[in-house]
C-alpha positions in Angstrom: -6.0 -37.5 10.1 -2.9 -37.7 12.3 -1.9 -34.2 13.9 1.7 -34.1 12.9 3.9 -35.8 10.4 5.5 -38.1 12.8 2.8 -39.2 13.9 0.9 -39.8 10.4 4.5 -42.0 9.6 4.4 -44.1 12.9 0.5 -44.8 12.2 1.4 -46.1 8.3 4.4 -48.5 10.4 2.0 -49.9 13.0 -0.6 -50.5 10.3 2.6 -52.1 8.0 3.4 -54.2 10.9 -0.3 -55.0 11.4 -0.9 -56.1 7.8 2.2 -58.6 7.9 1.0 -60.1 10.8 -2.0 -60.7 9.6 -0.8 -62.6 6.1 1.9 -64.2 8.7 5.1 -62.9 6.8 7.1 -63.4 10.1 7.0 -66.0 12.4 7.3 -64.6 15.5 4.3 -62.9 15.6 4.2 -62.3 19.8 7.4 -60.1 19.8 6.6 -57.8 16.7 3.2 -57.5 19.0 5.2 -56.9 21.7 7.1 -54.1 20.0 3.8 -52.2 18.5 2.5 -52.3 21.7 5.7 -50.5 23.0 5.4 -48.2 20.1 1.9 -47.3 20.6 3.1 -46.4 24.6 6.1 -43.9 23.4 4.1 -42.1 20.7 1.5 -41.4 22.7 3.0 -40.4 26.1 5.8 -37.9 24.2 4.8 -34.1 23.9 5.0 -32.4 20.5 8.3 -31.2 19.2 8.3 -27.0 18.4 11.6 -28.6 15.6 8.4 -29.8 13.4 6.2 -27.3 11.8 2.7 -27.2 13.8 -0.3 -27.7 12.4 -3.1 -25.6 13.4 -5.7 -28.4 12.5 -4.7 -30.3 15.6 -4.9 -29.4 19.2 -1.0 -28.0 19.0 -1.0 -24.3 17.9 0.9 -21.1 19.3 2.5 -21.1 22.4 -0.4 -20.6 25.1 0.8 -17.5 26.4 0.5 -15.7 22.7 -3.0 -17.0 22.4 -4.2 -13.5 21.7 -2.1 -13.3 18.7 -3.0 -16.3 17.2 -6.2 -15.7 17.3 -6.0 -12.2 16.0 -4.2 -13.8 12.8 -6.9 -16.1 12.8 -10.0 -14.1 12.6 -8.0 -11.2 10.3 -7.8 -14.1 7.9 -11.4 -15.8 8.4 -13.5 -12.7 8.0 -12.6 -13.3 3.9 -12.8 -16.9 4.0 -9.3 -17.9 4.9 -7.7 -19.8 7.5 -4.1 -20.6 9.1 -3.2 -23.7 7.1 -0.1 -24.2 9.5 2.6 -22.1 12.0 6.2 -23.1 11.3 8.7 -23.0 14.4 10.3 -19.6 15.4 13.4 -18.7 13.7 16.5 -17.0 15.1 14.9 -14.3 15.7 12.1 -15.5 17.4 9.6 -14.6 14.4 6.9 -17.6 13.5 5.6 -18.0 10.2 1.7 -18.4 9.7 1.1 -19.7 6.5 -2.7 -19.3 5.1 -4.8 -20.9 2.9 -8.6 -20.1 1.5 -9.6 -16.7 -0.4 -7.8 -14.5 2.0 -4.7 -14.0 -0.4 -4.4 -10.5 0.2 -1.1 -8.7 -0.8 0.1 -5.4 0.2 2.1 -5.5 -3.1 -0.4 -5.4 -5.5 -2.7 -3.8 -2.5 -5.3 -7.0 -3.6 -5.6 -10.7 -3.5 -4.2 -12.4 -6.0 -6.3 -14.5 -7.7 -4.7 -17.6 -7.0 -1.1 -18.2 -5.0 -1.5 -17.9 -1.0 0.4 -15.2 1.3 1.8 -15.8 5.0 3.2 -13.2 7.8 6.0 -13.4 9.8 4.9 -12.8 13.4 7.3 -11.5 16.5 5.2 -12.4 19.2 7.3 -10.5 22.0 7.2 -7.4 19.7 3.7 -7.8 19.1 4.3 -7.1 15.1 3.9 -8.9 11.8 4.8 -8.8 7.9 3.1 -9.7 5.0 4.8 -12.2 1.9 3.4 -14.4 -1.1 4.0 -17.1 -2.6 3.6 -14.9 -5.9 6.3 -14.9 -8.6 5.7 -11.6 -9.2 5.8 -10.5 -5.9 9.8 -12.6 -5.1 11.1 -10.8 -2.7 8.6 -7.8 -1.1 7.7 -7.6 2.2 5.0 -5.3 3.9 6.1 -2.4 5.8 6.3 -3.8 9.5 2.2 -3.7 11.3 1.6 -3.7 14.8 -0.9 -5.7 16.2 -2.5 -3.5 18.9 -3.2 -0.8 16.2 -4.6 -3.3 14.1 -7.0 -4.0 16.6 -8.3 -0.8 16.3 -8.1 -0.7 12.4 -8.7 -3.9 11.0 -12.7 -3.4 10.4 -11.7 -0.8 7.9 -8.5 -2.4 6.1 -8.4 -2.2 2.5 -8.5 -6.2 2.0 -11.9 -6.4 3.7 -13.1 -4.0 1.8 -12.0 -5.3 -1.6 -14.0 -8.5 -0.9 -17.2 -6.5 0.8 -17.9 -4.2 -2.0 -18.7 -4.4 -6.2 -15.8 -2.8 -7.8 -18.1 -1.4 -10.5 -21.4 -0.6 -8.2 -20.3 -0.7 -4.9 -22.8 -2.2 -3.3 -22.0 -4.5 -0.5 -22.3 -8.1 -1.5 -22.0 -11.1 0.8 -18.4 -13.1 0.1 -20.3 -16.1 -1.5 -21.9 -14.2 -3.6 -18.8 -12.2 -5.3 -16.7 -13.7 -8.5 -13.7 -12.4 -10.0 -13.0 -11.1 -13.0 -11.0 -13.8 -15.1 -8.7 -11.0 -17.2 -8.1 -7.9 -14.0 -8.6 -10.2 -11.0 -11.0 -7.8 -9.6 -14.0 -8.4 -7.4 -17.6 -8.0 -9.0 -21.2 -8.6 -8.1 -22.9 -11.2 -10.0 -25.0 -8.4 -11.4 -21.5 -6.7 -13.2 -19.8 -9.7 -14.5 -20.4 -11.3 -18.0 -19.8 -14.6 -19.5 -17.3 -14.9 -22.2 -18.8 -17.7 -24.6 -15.0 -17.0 -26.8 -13.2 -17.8 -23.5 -14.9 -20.7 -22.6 -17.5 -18.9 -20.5 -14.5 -17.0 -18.6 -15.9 -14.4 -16.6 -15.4 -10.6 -17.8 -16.3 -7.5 -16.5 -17.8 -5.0 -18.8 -14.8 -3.5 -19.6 -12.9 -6.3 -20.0 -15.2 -8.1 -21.4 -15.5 -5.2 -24.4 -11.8 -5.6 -24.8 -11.8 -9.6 -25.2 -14.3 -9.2 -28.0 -11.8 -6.7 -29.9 -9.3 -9.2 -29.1 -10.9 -12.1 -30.6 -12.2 -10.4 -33.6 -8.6 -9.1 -34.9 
């Protein structure tokens, strides 16, 4: 529950410290006191370090004055059910990385979201710009053409990867996010209404087509 590593380490030594007290392992029990209570006092007075990645669960996220961006990353990525899972320190070229985490694993690669490893952008605040990576195998080494936030502003209600998770990729009718599954042999998005269970598969689930082509499979 500790907002940073450092911190969750220097918790686990006061509670150490606390536990040997308790089962008096050392004798001097007034100066090791003496010494948590100095702990306690550094820890808590000392700003976060930008050298350690920063974790977007606790109250230290982007710089203040790129606020904007941060949040544009941050509702780009929730309006399909992800979230930043963490914003590691800039590197020498200023650029931050925003890795994400949920069902937003959309990759300009494949041009859909991969059905189960993450992505993350690199963001240049002062440029205003960002490109998309994965954590995909398949995908070692690509990087999205170079996106500008300001016209993504203006275009981000019609972007292919909220689309791909809005709408049934057999009828097309618009289906809420909880209520879509994914084909277990293309990876595409279907209705409940368009996907089948595969009792051969373990009750995998198919779309028609695919689901036509696992019973070929399993009958030869």
């Amino acid at each position: 529950m500790c907002s940073s590593k450092k911190e969750a380490e220097q918790s686990a030594a006061k509670k150490a410290c606390e536990a040997l007290l308790a089962t008096n392992v050392y004798s001097s029990s007034s100066s090791i006191s003496s010494s948590l209570e100095q702990l306690t006092i550094s820890t808590s007075d000392a700003p976060p370090s930008y050298s350690e990645v920063v974790n977007t669960d606790s109250s230290y996220h982007f710089p203040s004055k790129y606020a904007d961006i941060e949040q544009f990353i941050a509702t780009k990525v929730a309006a399909v059910g992800g979230r930043i899972r963490k914003i590691s320190p800039p590197d020498s070229q200023g650029r931050y990385k925003f890795e994400i985490t949920g069902s937003y694993r959309y990759c300009e690669n494949i041009r859909r979201h991969h059905k189960k490893n993450q992505i993350f952008f690199i963001v240049d605040p002062v440029r205003k710009t960002y490109i998309q990576k994965c954590h995909d195998s398949e995908c070692y080494g690509f990087q999205s053409a170079l996106k500008y936030i300001d016209n993504e502003h203006r275009t981000n209600s019609n972007s292919p990867e909220n689309d791909s998770m809005s709408k049934c990729s057999k009828c097309r009718k618009t289906v809420k996010n909880a209520n879509q599954n994914e084909c277990d042999r293309c990876g595409q998005e279907f209705c409940g209404n368009c996907l089948y269970e595969c009792d051969l598969c373990h009750d995998a689930p198919h779309c028609e087509r695919c689901i036509d082509s696992c019973f070929e499979c399993h009958d030869s």
